[in-house]
C-alpha positions in Angstrom: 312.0 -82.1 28.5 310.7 -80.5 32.0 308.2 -78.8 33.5 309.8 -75.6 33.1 310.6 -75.8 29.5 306.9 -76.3 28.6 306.5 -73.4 30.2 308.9 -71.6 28.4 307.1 -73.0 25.5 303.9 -71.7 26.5 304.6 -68.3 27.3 306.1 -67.9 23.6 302.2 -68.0 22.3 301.6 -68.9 18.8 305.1 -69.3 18.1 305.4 -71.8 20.7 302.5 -73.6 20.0 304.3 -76.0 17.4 307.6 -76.8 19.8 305.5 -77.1 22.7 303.4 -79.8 20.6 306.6 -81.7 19.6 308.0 -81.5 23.4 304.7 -83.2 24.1 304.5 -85.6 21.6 308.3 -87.1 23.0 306.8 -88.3 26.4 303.6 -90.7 25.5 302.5 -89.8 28.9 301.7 -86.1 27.8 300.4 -87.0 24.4 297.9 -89.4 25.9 296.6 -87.1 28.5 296.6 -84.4 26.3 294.8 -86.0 23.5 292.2 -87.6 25.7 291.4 -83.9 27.4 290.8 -83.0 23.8 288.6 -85.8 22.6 286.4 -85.3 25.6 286.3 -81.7 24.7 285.2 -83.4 21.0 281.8 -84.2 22.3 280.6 -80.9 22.5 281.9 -80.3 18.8 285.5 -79.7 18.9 287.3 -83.1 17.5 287.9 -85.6 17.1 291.6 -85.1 17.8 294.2 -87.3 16.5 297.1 -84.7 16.3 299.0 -83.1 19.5 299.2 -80.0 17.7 296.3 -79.4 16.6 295.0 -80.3 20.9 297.0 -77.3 21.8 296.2 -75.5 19.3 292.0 -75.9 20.7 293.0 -76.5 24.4 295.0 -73.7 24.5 299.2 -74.0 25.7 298.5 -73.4 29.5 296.2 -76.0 29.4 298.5 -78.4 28.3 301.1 -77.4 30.6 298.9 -78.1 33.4 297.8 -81.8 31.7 301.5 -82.7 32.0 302.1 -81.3 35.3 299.3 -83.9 36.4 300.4 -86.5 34.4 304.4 -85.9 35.5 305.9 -88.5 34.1 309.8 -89.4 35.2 312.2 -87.1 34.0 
């Protein structure tokens, strides 16, 4: 899974939300990052997170596009 098909995934809204927290959850890299954007978001009442899907569900799907893209890990 690329770049490019999490943005696919994004753009699709809700209905993307769910396949773009599965793509996420293949490459530990992204679920990390993306669950420890969340659980800093948590201390200001939003979390604890412990689910990818739920993350982008809060965070929002460009947000997590953009935590992979800094992440980036080998494709």
């Amino acid at each position: 899974m690329g770049i490019g098909e999490l943005r696919d995934l994004a753009r699709q809204g809700r209905e993307g939300a769910e396949a773009l927290a599965l793509a996420v959850e293949q490459v530990p890299g992204w679920s990390d990052a993306v669950l420890e954007v969340a659980n800093r978001a948590a201390r200001y009442g939003a979390g604890p997170f412990k689910s990818v899907d739920r993350a982008v569900i809060v965070l929002g799907a460009r947000a997590v596009v953009e935590i992979a893209l800094a992440v980036r890990p080998a494709e």
